[in-house]
LUMGU-660732 format. One record per residue (C-alpha): residue number from 1; residue in one letter; x, y, z. Coordinates in steps of 0.5 Angstrom, whole numbers, plus 500, padded with zeros to 3 digits. Layout:
% residues N
n: NUM | res: a | u: X | v: Y | w: Z .
...
END
This chain:
% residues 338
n: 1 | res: x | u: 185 | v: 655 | w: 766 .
n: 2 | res: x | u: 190 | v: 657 | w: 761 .
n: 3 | res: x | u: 190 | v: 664 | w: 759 .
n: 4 | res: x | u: 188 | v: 662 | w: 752 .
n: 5 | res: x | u: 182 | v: 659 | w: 756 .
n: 6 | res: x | u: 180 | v: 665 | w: 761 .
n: 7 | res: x | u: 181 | v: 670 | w: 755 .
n: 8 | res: x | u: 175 | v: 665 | w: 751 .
n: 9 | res: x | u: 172 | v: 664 | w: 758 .
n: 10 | res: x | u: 171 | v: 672 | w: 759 .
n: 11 | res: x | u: 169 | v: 674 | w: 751 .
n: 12 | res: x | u: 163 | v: 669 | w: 752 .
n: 13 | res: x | u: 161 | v: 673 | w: 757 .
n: 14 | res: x | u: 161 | v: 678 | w: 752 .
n: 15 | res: x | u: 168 | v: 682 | w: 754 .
n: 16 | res: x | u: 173 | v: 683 | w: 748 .
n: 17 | res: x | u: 180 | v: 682 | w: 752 .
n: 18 | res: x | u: 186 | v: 684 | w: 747 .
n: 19 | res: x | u: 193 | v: 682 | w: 750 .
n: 20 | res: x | u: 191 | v: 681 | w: 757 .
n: 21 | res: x | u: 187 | v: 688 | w: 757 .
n: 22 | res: x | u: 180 | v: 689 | w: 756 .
n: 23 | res: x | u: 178 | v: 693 | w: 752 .
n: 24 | res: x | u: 170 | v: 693 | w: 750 .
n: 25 | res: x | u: 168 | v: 696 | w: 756 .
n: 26 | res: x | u: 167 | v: 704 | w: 759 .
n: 27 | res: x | u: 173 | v: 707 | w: 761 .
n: 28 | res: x | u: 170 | v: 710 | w: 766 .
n: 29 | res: x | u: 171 | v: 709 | w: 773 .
n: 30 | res: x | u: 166 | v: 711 | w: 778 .
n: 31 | res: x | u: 166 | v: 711 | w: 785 .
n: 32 | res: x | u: 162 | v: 705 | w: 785 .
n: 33 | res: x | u: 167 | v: 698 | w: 786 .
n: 34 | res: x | u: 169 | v: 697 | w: 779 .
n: 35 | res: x | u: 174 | v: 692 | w: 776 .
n: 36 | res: x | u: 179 | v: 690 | w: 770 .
n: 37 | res: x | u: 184 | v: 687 | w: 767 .
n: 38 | res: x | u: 192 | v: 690 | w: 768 .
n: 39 | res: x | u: 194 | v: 686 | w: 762 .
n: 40 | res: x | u: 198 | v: 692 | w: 761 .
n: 41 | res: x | u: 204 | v: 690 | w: 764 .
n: 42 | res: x | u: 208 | v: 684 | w: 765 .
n: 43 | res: x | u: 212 | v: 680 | w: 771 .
n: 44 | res: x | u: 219 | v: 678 | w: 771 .
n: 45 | res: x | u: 220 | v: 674 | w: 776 .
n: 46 | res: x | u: 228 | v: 674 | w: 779 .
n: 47 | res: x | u: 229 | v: 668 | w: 783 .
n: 48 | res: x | u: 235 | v: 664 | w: 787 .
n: 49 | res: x | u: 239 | v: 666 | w: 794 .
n: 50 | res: x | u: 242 | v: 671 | w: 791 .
n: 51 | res: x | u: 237 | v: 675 | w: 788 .
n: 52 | res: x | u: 237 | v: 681 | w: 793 .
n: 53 | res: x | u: 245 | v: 683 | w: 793 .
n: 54 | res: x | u: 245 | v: 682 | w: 786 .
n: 55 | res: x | u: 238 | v: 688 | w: 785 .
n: 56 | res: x | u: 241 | v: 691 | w: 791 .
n: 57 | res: x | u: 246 | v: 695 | w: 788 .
n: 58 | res: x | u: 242 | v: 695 | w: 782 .
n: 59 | res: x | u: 236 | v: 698 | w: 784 .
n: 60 | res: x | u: 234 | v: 705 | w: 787 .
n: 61 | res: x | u: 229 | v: 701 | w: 793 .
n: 62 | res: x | u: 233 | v: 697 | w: 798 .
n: 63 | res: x | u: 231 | v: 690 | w: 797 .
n: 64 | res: x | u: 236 | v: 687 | w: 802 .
n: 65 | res: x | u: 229 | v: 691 | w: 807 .
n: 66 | res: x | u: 223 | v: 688 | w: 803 .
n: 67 | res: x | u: 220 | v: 683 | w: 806 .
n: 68 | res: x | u: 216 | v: 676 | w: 803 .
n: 69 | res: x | u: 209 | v: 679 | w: 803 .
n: 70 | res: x | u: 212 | v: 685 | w: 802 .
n: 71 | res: x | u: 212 | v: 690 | w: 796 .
n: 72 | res: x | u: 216 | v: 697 | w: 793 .
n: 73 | res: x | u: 217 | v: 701 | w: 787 .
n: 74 | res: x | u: 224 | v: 702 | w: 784 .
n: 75 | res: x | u: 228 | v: 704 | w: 778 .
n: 76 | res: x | u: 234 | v: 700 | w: 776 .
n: 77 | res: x | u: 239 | v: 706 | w: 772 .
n: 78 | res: x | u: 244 | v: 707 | w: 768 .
n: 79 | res: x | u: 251 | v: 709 | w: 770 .
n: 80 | res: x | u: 248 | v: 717 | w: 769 .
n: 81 | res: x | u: 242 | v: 716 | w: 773 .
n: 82 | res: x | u: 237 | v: 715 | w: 766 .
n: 83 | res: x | u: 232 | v: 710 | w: 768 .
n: 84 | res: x | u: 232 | v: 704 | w: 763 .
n: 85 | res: x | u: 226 | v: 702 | w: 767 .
n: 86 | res: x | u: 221 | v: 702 | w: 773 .
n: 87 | res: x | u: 217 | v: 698 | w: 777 .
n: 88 | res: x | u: 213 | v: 695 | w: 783 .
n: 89 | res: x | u: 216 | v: 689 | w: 786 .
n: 90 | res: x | u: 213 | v: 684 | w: 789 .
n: 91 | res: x | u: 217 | v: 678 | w: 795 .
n: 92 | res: x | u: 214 | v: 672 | w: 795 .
n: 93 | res: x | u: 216 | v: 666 | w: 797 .
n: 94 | res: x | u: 224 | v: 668 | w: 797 .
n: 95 | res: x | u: 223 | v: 671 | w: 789 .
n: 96 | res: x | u: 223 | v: 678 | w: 788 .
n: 97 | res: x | u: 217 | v: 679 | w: 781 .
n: 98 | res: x | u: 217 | v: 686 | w: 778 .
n: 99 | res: x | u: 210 | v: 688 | w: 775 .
n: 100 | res: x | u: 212 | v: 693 | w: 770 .
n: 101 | res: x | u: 211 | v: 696 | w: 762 .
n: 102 | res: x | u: 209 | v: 690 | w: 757 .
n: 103 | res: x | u: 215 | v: 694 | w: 752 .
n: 104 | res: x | u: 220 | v: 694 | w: 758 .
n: 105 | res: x | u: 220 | v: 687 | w: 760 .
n: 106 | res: x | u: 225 | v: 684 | w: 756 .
n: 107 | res: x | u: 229 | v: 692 | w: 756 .
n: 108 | res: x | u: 229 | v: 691 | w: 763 .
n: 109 | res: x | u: 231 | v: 683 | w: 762 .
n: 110 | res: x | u: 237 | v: 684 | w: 758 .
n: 111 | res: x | u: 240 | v: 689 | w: 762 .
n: 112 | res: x | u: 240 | v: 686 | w: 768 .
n: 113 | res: x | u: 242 | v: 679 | w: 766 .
n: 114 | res: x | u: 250 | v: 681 | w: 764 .
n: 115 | res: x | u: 250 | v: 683 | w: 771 .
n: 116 | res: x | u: 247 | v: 677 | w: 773 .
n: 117 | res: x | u: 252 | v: 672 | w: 771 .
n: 118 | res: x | u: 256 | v: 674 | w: 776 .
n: 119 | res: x | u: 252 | v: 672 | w: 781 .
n: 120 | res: x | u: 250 | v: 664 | w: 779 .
n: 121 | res: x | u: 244 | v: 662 | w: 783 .
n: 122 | res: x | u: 241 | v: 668 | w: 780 .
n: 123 | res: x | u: 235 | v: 666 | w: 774 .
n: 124 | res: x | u: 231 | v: 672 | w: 771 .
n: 125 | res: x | u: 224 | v: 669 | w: 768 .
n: 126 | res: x | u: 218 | v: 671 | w: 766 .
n: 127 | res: x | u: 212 | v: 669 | w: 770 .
n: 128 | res: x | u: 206 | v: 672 | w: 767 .
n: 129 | res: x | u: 203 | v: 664 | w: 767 .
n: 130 | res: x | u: 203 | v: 664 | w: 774 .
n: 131 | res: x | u: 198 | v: 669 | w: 776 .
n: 132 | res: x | u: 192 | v: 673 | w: 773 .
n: 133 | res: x | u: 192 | v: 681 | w: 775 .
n: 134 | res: x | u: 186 | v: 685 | w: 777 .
n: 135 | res: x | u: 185 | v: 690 | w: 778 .
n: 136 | res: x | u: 180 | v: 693 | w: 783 .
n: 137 | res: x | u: 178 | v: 701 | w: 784 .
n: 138 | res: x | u: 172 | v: 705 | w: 788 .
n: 139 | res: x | u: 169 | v: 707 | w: 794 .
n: 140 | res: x | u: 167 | v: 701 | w: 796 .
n: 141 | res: x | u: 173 | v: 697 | w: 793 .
n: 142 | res: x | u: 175 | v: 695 | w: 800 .
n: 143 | res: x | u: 169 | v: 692 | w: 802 .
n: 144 | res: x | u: 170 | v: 687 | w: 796 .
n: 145 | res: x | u: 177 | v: 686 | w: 798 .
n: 146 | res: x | u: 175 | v: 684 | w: 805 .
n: 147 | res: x | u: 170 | v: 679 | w: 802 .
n: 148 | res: x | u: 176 | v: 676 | w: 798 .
n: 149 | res: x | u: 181 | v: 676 | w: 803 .
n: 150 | res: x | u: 178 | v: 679 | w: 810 .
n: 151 | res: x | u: 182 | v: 684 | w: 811 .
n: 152 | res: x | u: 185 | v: 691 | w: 807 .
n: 153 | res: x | u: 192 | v: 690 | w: 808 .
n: 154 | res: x | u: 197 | v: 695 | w: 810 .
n: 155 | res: x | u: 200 | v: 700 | w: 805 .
n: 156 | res: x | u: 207 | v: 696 | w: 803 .
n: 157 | res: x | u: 204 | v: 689 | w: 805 .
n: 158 | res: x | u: 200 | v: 683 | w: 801 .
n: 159 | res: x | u: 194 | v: 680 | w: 804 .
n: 160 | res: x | u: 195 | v: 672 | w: 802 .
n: 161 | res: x | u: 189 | v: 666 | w: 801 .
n: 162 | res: x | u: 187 | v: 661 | w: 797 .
n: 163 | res: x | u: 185 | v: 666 | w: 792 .
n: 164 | res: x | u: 192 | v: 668 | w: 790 .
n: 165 | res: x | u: 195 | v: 675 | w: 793 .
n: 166 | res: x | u: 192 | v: 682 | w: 794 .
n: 167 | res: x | u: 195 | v: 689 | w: 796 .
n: 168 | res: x | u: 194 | v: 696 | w: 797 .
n: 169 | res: x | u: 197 | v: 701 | w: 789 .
n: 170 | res: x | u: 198 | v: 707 | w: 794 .
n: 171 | res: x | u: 196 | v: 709 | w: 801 .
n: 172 | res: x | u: 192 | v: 715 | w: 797 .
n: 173 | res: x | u: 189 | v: 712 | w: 792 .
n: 174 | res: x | u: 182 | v: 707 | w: 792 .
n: 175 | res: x | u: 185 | v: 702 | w: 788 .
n: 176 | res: x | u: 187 | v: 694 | w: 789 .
n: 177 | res: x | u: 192 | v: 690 | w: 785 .
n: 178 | res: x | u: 189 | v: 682 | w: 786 .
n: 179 | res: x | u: 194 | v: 677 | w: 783 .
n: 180 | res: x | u: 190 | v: 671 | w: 782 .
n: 181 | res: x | u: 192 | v: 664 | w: 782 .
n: 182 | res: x | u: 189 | v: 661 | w: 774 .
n: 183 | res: x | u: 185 | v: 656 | w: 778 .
n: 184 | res: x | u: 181 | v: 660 | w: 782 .
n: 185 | res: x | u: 180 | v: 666 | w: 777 .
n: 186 | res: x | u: 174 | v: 664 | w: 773 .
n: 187 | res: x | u: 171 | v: 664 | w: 781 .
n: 188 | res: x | u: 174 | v: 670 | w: 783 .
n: 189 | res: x | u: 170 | v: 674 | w: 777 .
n: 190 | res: x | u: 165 | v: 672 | w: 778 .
n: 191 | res: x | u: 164 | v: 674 | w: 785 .
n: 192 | res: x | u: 167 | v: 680 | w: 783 .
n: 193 | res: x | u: 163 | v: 682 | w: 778 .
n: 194 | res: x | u: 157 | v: 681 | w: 781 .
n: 195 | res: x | u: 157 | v: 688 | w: 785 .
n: 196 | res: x | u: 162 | v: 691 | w: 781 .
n: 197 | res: x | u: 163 | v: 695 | w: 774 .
n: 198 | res: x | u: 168 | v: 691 | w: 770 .
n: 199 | res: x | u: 172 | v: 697 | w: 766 .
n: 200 | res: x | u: 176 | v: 697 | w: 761 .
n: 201 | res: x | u: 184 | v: 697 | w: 763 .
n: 202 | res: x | u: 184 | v: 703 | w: 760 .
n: 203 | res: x | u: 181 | v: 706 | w: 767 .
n: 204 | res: x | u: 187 | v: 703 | w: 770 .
n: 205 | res: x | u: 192 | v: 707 | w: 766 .
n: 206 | res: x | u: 187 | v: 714 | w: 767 .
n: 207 | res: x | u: 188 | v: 713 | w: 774 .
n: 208 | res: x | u: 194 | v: 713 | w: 774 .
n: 209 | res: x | u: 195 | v: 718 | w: 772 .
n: 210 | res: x | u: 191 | v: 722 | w: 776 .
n: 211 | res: x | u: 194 | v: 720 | w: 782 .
n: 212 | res: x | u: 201 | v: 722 | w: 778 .
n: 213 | res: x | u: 204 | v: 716 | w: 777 .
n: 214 | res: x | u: 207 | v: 715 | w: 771 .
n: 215 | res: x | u: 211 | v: 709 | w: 768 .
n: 216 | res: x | u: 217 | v: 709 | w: 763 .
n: 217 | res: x | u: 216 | v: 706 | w: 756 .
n: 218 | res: x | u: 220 | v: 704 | w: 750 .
n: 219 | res: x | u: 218 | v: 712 | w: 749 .
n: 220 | res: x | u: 221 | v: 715 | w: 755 .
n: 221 | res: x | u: 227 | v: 710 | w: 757 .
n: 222 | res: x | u: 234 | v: 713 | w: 759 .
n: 223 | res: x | u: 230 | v: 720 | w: 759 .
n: 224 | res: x | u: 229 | v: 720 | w: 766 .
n: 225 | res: x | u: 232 | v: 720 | w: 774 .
n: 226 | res: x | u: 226 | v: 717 | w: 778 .
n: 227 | res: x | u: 226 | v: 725 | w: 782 .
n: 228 | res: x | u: 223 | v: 727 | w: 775 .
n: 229 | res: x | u: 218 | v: 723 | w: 776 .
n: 230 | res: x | u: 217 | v: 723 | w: 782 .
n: 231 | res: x | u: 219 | v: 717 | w: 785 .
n: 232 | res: x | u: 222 | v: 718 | w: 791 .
n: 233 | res: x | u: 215 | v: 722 | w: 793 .
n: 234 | res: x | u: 212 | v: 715 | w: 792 .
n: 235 | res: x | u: 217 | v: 711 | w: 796 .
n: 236 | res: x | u: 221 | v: 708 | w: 789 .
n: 237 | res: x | u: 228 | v: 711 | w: 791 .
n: 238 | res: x | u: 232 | v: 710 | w: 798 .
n: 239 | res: x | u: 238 | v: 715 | w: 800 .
n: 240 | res: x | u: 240 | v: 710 | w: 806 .
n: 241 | res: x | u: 241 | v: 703 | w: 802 .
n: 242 | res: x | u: 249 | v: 703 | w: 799 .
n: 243 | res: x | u: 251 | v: 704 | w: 792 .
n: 244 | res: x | u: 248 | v: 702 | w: 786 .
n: 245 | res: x | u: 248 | v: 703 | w: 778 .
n: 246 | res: x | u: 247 | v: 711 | w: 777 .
n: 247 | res: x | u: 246 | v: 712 | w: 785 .
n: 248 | res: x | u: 251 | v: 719 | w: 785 .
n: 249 | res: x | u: 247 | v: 722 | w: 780 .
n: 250 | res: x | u: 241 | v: 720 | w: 783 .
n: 251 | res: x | u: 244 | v: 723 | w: 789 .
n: 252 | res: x | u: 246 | v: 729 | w: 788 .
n: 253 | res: x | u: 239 | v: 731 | w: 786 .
n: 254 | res: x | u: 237 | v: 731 | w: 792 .
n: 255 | res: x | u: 243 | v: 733 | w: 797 .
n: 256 | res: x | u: 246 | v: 738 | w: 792 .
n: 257 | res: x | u: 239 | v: 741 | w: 790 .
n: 258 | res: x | u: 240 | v: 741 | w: 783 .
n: 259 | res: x | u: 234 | v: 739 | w: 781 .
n: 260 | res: x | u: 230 | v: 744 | w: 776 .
n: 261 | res: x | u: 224 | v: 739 | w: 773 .
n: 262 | res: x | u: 220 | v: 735 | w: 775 .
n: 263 | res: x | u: 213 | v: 731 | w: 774 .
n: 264 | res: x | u: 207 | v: 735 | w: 774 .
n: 265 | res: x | u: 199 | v: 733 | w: 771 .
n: 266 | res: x | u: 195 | v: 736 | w: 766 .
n: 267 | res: x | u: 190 | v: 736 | w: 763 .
n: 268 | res: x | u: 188 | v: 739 | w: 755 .
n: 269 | res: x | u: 182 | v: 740 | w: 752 .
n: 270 | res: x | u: 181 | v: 736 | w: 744 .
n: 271 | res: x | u: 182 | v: 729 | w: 743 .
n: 272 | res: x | u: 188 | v: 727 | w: 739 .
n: 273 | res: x | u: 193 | v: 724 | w: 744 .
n: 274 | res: x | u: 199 | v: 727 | w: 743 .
n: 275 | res: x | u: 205 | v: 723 | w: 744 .
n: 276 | res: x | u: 210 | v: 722 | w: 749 .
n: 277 | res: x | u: 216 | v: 726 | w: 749 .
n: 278 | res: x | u: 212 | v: 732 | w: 746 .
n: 279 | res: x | u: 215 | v: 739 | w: 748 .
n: 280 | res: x | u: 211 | v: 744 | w: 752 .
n: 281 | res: x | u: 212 | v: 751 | w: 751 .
n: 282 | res: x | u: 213 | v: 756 | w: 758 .
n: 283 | res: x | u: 210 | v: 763 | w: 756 .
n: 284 | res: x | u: 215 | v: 765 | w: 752 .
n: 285 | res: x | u: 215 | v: 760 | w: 747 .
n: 286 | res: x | u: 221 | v: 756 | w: 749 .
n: 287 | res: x | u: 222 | v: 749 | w: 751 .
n: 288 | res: x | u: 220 | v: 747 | w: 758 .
n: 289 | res: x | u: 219 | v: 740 | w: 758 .
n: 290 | res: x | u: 216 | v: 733 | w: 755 .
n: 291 | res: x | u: 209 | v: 730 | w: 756 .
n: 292 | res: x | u: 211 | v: 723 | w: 759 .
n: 293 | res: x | u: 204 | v: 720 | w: 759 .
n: 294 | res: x | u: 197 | v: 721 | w: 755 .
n: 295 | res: x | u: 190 | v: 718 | w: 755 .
n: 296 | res: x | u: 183 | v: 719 | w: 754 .
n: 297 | res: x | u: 178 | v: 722 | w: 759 .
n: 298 | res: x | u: 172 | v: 717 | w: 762 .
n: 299 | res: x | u: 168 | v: 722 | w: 758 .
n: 300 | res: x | u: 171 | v: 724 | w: 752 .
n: 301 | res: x | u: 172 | v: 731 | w: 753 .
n: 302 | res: x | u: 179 | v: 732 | w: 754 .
n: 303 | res: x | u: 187 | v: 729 | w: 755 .
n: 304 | res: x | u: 189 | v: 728 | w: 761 .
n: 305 | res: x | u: 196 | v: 728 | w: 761 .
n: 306 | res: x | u: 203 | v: 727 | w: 766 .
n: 307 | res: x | u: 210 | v: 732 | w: 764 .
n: 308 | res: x | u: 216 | v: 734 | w: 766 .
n: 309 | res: x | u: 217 | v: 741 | w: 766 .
n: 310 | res: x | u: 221 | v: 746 | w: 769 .
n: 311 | res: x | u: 218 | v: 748 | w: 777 .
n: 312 | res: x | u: 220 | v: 755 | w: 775 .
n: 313 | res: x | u: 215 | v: 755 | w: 769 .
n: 314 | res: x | u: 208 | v: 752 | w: 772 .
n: 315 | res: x | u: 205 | v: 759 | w: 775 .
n: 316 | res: x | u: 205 | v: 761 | w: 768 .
n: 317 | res: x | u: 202 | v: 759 | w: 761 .
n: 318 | res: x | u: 205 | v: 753 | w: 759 .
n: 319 | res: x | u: 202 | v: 751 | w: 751 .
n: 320 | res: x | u: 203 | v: 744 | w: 747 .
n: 321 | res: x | u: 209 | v: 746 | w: 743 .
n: 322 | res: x | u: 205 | v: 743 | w: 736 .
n: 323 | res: x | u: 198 | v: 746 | w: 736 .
n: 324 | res: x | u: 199 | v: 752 | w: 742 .
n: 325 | res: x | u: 194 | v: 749 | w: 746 .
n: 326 | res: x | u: 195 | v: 751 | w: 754 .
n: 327 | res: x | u: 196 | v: 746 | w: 759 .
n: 328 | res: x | u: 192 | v: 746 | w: 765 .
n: 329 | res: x | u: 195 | v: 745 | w: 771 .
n: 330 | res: x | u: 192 | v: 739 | w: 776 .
n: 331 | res: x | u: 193 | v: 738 | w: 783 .
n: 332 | res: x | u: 196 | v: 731 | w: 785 .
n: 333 | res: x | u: 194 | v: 727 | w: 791 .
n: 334 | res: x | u: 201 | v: 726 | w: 795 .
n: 335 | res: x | u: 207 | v: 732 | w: 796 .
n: 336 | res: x | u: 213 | v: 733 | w: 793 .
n: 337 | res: x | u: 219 | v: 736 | w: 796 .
n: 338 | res: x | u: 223 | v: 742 | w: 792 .
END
């Protein structure tokens, strides 16, 4: 089944689906099983021997370690550290394929292969035909998983069948990825669908957010080390691998301390989105940091956002720096070393 196909297969089952990603049904993610589309990011695909010595002095993650059927974070970083992008990657079969931000792919893509070039048997290509990317949420998620695949996986691994792959988002959050061969992929929905909501996707980005996971975009790209988002919290980063692009700044954040912002989860009351790289204000009205993620509420009733900011200034009030509405500070659902 081509995309094409399983896009008019799903709107005769009166679901809209606009560039992979649904977009007719509640965005509200209950804790009964729910399910979508993660058309809202796209693969790249690098393939060849080489493969892992070429990303390993590129990335922040040690991919000479990761395993097939095995999957990371990680970050590729200019020479100061700013991050061009960040990703999961996902060992299969020898190749190594990154899931991240539709608007990054080909940033991500063009960067990498002038370093590419010197490593011959390494090929950067697309492979957004070969899988069909669900995504899986709830209480009772699991259940469905181990209908599918008969067993929940390990954080960090892929569980693999006939139906394609599937694997554990975070160790803290209820949700599941599942990449589906496109064969196989009408079957799998159905079986799905019957005993879960389909959500839209926004349901996926707002779960995100509330597990403070935030994703750079065409909007944030090169104004971030990954310790500004968090990403060493979620084992994105490796301070044990060698040397790679950017790896002195990020690891003088770490040694030396020196780190004074980080990401931090919101909400805010009204519904206009603002947009990423908004300023927010600390109490005496100066500029203390950026929003770096925005999204609708299930219900409508408030934003839901991720910023970075000053550490020093989170036990104050903090304002959007355009209208002077206050922030209200959330928790997040793993630890963050200051």
């Amino acid at each position: 089944m081509t995309s094409n196909e399983w896009h008019t297969w799903l709107e005769s089952q009166n679901i809209a689906v606009s560039h992979g990603m649904i977009t007719s049904a509640s965005a509200s993610s209950t804790e009964e099983p729910w399910l979508t589309l993660l058309g809202h990011q796209l693969l790249l695909t690098f393939s060849g021997k080489e493969n892992r010595k070429f990303l390993q002095g590129q990335l922040t993650c040690d991919v000479e370690k990761l395993k097939n059927n095995q999957t990371t974070l990680g970050a590729c970083c200019t020479p100061k550290g700013r991050m061009v992008a960040n990703f999961r990657i996902v060992a299969h079969n020898d190749d190594l394929i990154f899931s991240l931000p539709a608007d990054q792919s080909d940033v991500l893509h063009e960067h990498l292969k002038k370093y590419a070039m010197f490593f011959r048997t390494v090929s950067i290509h697309p492979q957004n035909d070969k899988w069909v990317r669900l995504g899986l949420g709830g209480k009772k998620a699991s259940e469905l998983l181990i209908e599918l695949f008969g067993q929940i996986p390990e954080t960090g691994t892929i569980a693999e069948n006939d139906y394609g792959m599937a694997f554990s988002v975070f160790e803290f959050s209820q949700r599941y990825e599942l990449w589906i061969k496109p064969d196989r992929i009408q079957q799998v929905w159905e079986k799905l669908s019957a005993k879960a909501t389909v959500v839209s996707t926004a349901a996926w980005q707002l779960s995100d957010i509330k597990d403070g996971i935030a994703w750079v975009t065409e909007a944030s790209r090169d104004a971030w080390i990954p310790q500004h988002l968090n990403w060493q919290a979620v084992d994105g980063v490796s301070f044990k691998k060698g040397c790679y692009t950017g790896q002195e700044i990020v690891a003088r954040m770490k040694y030396l301390g020196k780190l004074k912002s980080r990401l931090y989860r919101f909400t805010l009351e009204g519904q206009d989105l603002p947009a990423i790289g908004s300023i927010v204000n600390n109490q005496a009205g100066n500029k203390t940091g950026d929003i770096v993620a925005t999204i609708q509420s299930a219900d409508k009733s408030h934003i839901e956002l991720l910023a970075v900011v000053r550490k020093a200034d989170t036990e104050a009030e903090l304002t959007l720096a355009d209208t002077g509405t206050k922030l209200q500070l959330q928790n997040i659902p793993y630890s963050v070393e200051d």
